[in-house]
C-alpha positions, 0 to 999 in steps of 0.5 A, a space after each residue: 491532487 495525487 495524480 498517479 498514485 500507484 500501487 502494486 498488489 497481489 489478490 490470491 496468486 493475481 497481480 494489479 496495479 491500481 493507479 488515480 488518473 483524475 479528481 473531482 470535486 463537488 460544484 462548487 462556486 469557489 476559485 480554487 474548488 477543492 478535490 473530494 474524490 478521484 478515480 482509481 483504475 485497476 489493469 491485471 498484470 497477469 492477465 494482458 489481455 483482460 479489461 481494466 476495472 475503474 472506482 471512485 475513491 476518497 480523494 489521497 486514499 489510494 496509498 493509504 488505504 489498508 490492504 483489506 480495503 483495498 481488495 475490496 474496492 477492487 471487487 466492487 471496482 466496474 469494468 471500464 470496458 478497455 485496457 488501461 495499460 499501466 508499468 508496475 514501477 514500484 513492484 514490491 517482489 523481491 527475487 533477492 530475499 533469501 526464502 527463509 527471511 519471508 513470513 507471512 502475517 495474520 491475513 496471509 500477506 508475505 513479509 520480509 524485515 531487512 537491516 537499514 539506517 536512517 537518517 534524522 535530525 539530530 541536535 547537532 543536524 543530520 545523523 545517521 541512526 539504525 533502522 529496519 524496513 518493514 515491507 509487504 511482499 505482496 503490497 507496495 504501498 505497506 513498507 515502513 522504516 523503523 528505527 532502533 536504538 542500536 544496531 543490535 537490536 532487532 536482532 536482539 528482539 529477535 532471540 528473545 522477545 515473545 510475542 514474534 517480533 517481527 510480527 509486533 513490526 508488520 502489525 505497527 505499519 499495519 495500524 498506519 493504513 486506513 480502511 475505507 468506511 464501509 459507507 464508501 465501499 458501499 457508496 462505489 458499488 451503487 456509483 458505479 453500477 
């Protein structure tokens, strides 16, 4: 079970941390019953003083779960009726990008694409191959390492290629993220109302 998965993201100009500190699973007469769902708590970081909200999810699908589906569990998400405080350990801003390297995609969200190098096992073991990292300034959990044939080649990509490049990127770590049937997404709003 992912005890304490953590997310850090941005609604609007708000901050949240969203963390899963329990599981469940259905009764069952089993030795080892397996998990199903767990419990999601969603703290504001801007606003300390404010209650933290609470939703049941399928179990392993906090990081994985797209933005959109993640907003909207937060809207459907209950007061849980106290403060749940929580540190934002892997905070996706990034004070050291230079302005000019962040774009936005489609829904809005800031992005920034660095230079990187990759480590995969080659035929004669470990080596080193270049890559990107492609990562959500407003997400924490939406980052992807992306490997290219040289050097080169995303800066290649970027003054000739058509559509955006760096847009192709951001919405191939996108199709990575799932988002939540909306069966769930209804099945939370009555669960916890």
């Amino acid at each position: 079970m992912a005890l304490y998965d953590h997310r850090v993201f941005k609604v609007g100009d708000r901050w949240w941390i969203a963390q899963v500190h329990s599981g469940s699973s259905l009764v069952s007469s089993a030795p080892n019953p397996r998990i199903t769902h767990e419990r999601v708590h969603f703290s504001s970081i801007d606003h300390e003083t404010e209650n933290s909200r609470t939703a049941e999810i399928p179990a392993g699908k906090l990081r994985r779960m797209s933005n959109r589906s993640l907003k909207q569990l937060l809207a459907v998400a209950t007061d849980s009726g106290y403060r749940f405080d929580m540190y934002p350990y892997n905070a996706p801003w990034d004070d050291e990008q230079p302005p000019e390297r962040i774009f936005a995609d489609k829904e809005g969200l800031q992005w920034t694409i660095r230079p990187s190098t990759a480590v995969r096992q080659g035929v004669h073991g470990p080596e080193s191959v270049p890559a990107v990292e492609v990562v959500c300034l407003d997400d924490s959990a939406l980052a992807r390492q992306v490997l290219m044939d040289t050097p080169e080649t995303y800066q290649d990509a970027l003054r000739v290629a058509v559509p955006d490049i760096r847009q192709a990127l951001v919405e191939e770590v996108k199709r990575t993220f799932e988002d939540l049937p909306a069966k769930w997404v209804e099945k939370i709003a009555t669960l916890d109302a």
